[in-house]
C-alpha atoms as one frame of an Amber mdcrd trajectory, in Angstrom:
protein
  97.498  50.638 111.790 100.900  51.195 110.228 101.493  49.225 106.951 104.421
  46.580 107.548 106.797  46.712 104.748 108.073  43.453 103.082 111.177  43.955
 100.331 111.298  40.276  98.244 114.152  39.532  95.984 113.197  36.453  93.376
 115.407  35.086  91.051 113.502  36.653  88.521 110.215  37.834  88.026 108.043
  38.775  85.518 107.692  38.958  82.381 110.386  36.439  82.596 107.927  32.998
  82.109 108.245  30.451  84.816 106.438  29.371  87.942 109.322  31.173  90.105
 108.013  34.091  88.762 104.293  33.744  88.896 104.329  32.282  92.136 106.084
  35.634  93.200 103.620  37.961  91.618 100.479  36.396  92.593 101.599  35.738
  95.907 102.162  40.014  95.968  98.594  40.495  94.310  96.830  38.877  97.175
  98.836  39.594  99.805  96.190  42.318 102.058  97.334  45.908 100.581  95.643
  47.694 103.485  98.195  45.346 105.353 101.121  45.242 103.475 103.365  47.472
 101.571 104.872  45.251  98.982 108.073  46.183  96.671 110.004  43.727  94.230
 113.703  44.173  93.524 114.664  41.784  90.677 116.713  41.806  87.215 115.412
  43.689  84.314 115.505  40.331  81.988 113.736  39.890  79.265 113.851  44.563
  79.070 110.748  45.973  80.747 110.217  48.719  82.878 112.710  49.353  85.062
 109.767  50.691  87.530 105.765  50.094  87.582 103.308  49.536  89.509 101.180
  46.163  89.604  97.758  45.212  90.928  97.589  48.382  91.789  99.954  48.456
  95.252 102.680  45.931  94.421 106.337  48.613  93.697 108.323  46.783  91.268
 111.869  48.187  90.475 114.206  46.203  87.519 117.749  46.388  87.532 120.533
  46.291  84.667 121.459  42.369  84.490 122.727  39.699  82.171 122.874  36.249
  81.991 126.646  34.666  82.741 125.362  31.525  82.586 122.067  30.740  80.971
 119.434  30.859  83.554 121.318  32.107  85.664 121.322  36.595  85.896 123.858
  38.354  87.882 123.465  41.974  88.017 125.556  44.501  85.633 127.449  46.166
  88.301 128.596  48.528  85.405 125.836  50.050  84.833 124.799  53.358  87.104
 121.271  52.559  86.631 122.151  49.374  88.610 123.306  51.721  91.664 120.893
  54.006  91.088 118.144  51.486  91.345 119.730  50.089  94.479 120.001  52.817
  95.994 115.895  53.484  95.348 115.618  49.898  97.502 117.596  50.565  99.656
 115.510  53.965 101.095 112.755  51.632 101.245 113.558  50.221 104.479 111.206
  47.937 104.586 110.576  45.519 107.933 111.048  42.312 106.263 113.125  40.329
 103.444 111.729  37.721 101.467 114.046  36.223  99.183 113.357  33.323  96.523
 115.304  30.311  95.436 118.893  30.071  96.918 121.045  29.704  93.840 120.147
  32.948  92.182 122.470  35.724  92.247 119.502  37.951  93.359 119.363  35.968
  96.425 122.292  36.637  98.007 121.709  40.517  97.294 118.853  40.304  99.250
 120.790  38.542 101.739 123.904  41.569 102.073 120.668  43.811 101.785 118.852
  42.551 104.831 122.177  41.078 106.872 125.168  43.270 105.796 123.529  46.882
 107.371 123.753  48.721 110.701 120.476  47.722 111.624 120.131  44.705 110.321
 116.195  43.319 108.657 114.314  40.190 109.578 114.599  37.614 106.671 112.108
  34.968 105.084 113.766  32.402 102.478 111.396  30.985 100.417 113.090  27.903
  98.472 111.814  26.575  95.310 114.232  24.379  94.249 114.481  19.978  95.587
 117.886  19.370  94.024 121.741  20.952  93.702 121.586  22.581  90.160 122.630
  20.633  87.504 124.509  22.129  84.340 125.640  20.293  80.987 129.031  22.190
  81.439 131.039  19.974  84.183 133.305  22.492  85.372 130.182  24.998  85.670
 128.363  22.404  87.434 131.092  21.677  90.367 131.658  25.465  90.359 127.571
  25.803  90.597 127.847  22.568  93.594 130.467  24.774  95.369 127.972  27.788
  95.487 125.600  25.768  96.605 127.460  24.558  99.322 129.009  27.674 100.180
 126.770  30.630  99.846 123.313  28.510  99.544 124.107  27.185 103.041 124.868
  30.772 104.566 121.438  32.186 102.914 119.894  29.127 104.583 121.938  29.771
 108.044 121.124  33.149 108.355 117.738  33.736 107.285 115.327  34.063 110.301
 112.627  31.938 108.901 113.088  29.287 105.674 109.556  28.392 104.088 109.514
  25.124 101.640 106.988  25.415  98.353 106.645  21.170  98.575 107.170  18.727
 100.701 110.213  17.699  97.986 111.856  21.016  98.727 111.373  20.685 102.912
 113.156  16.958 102.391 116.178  18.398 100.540 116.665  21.427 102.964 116.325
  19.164 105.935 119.248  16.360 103.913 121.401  19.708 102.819 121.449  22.326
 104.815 118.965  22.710 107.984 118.482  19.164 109.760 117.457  20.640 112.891
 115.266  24.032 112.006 111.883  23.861 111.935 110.947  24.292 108.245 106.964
  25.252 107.470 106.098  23.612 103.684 103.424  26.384 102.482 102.252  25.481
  99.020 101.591  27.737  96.375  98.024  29.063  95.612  96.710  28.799  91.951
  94.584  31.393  89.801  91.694  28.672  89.522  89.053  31.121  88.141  90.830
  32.826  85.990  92.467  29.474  84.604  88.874  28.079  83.904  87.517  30.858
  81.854  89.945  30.584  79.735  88.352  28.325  76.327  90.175  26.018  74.197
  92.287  26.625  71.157  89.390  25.866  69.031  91.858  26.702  65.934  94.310
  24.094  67.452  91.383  21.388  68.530  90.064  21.520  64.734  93.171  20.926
  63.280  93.967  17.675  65.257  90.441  17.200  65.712  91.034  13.232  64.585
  94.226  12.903  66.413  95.122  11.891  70.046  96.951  15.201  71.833  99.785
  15.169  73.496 100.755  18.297  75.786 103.979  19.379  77.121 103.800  23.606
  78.814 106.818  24.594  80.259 110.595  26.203  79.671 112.519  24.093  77.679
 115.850  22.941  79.277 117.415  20.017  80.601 115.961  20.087  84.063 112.417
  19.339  82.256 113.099  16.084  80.535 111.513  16.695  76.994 113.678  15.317
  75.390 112.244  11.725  77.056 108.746  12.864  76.056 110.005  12.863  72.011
 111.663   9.845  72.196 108.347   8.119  74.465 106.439   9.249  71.024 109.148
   7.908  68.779 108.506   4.470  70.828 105.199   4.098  69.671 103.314   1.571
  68.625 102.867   2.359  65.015  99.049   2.349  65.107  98.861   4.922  67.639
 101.998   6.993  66.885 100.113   7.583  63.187  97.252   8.886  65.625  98.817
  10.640  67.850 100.417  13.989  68.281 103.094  15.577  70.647 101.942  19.271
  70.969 105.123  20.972  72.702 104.540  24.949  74.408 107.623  27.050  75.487
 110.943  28.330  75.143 114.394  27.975  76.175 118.443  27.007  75.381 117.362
  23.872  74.559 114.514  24.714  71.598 116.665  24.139  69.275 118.209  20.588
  70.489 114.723  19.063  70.880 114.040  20.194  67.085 117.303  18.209  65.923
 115.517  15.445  68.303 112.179  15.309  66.584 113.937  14.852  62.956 111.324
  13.597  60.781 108.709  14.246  63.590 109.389  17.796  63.323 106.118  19.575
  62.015 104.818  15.807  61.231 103.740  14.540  64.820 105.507  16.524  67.030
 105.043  20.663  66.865 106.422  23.594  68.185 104.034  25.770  69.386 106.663
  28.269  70.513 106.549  31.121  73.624 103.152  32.297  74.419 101.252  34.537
  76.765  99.665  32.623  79.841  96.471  32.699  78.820  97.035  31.487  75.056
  99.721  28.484  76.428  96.371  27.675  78.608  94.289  27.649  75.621  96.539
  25.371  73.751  97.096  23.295  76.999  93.127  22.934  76.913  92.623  21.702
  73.019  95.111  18.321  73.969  93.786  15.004  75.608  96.433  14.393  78.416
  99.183  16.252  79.900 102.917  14.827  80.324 104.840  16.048  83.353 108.707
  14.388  82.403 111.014  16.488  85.041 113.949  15.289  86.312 115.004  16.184
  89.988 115.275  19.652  90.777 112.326  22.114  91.086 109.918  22.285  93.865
 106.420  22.278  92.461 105.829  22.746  89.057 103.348  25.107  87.910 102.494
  24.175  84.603 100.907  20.535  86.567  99.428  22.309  88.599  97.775  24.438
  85.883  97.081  20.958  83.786  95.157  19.666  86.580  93.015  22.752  87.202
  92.521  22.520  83.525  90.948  18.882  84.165  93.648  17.539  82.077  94.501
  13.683  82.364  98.081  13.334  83.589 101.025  11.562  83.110 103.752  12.303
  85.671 107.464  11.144  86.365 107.803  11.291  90.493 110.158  14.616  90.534
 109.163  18.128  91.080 107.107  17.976  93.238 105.028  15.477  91.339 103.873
  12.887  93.627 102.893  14.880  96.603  99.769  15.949  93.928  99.652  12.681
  91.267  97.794   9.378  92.595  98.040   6.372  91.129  95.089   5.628  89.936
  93.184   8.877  90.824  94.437  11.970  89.735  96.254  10.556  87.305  99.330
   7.960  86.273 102.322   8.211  88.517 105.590   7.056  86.662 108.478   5.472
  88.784 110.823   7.246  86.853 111.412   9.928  83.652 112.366   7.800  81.142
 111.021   7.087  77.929 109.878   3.682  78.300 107.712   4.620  81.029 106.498
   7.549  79.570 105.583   5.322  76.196 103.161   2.846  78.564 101.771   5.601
  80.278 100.751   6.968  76.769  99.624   3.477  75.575  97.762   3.247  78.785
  95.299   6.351  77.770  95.420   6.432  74.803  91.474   5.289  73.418  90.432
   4.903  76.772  87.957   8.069  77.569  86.778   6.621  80.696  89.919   6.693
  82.187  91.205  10.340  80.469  87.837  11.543  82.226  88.384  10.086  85.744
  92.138  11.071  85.730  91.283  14.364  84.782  88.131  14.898  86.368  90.016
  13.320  89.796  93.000  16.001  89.074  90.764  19.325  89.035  89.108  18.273
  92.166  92.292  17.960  94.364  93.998  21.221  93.072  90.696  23.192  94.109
  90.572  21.399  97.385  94.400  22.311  98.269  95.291  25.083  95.950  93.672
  27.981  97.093  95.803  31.077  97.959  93.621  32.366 100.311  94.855  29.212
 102.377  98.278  29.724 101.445  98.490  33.583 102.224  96.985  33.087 105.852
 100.271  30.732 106.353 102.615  33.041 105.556 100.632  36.167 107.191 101.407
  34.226 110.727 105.154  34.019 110.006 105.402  37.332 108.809 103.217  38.649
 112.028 105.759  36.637 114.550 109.105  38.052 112.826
């Protein structure tokens, strides 16, 4: 049987960190390869190879790019090796399109790509993202509100089938864009094995070995409300904050900020573990007590919860991104009305000494992603909307 081609453009992709980008690649690794002949066209940030070959099937080809706006690539149309890579894409000719997240530059590539040809290609959108995208900047924010409205809604209009990641994501298409398309909410499938044999930071675990842990994975910008967690810890009780410490993992434009935000916290309570590799941010993730989840509005499903709760990993979580479609009061773990730090303090307060409860939470947590988060489920969903386009 012949091989049906499939073409995605994501935002970015890896080695760029962020669940955008893992959710692509392990999506490609166990999509069927006897199937499925699976390229990736995305921009060449942070430098890698601008061609290799993953899981042993998967084409990946990296184009020239920068960032105009942090977060946000647009390719360097400057460049020949830009047009020179294209062009390699564009003799693919695959059968389908599968593009990722509407407000990436990337995105409406792969829309002239599939749309703007002779004969034009079937396209999947795959949107991540529950919220317009919101920028400190307020000129770059309307302008950002205007793309959205503009060239989000024609990606949107135009591709053949949209797929939501979370039920968050389907209810802000459906407000936005497409009230009357069906839209299928498929959500994301999680490397459970190879997340539990990954050990603790024993280094990390002896070190605060008589203090209560505090864990934060993710990138560090606005969208991710950290800055709520360090002031939640500044809140504290004294008797507990003295206790207690605030162990923050990633990178991002806004590093430096939540350092000037610690102040006298800063490498006395709170810490800065820095960028790491997925498997030692896991490790690290695995040496604290509970996990805070503090986004605002705006992504679809966050992957670091997901990965806290497969790590059995008690959780505090504000309602946004995607949070309480997988957070149960009183189950899987403490479900905050809102981000802010108040809330964020009692829900602290509320575990902290109480083992009983850090056990049930977490133990509850670990259950439900297995149960749900499987991508052998997830891939057999989007198999039967690839096989009807």
């Amino acid at each position: 049987m012949k091989k049906a081609k499939l073409l995605i453009f994501p935002g970015y992709f890896v080695p760029h960190l962020g669940g955008l980008e893992t959710h692509t690649d392990e999506f490609s690794k166990y999509m069927p390869s006897e199937n499925y002949d699976i390229s990736i066209f995305a921009p060449n940030i942070p430098k890698s190879k601008e061609f290799e070959i993953r899981h042993g099937f998967v084409k990946v080809y990296r184009y020239p790019a920068f960032e105009l706006i942090s977060n946000y690539p647009v390719p360097n149309i400057f460049n020949l090796r830009f047009w020179k890579i294209l062009s390699d894409a564009y003799l693919l000719k695959p059968d389908i399109v599968m593009t990722r997240t509407r407000f990436f530059s990337n995105t409406l590539l792969g829309l002239i790509y599939a749309k703007f040809r002779s004969k034009p290609k079937k396209l999947i959108h795959v949107e991540h993202g529950s919220d317009f995208v919101k920028l400190e900047n307020p000129i770059k924010n309307h302008l950002a509100y205007f793309y959205d409205i503009s060239v989000g809604k024609i990606i949107f209009k135009r591709s053949d089938s949209v797929i939501a990641i979370s039920k968050a994501v389907h209810k802000f298409i459906k407000t936005n864009f497409l009230e009357k398309k069906d839209i299928p909410i498929i959500y994301r499938g999680m490397e459970i094995e190879e997340i539990e044999k990954i050990e603790k930071n024993l280094e990390l675990a002896k070190k605060f070995e008589n203090k209560f842990k505090i864990c934060f994975l993710g990138r560090l910008y606005k969208w991710k409300g950290v800055e709520n967690i360090i002031g939640a810890y500044s809140k504290l009780p004294e008797q507990i904050q003295k206790n207690t410490v605030l162990l923050i993992i990633g990178y991002g434009e806004d590093l430096e900020r939540l350092k000037n935000l610690a102040g006298d916290y800063l490498d006395n309570g709170i810490y800065f573990l820095g960028k790491l590799d997925f498997k030692d941010a896991i490790s690290a993730m695995k040496a604290s007590d509970i996990y805070i989840h503090s986004s605002y509005p705006g992504g679809g499903l966050s992957s670091s919860l997901l990965q806290a709760m497969c790590s059995g990993k008690a959780i505090i979580a504000s309602p946004h991104e995607g949070a309480d479609e997988v957070i149960f009061e009183d189950n899987t773990g403490i479900l905050l009305p809102n981000n802010n730090e108040e809330e964020i303090k009692n829900g602290i307060c509320k575990l902290y000494s109480n083992k009983q409860l850090i056990n049930k939470y977490g133990t509850a947590a670990k259950l439900f992603l297995k149960e749900n988060f499987t991508w052998d489920s997830s891939i057999k969903q989007y198999i039967k909307i690839l096989d009807r386009l």
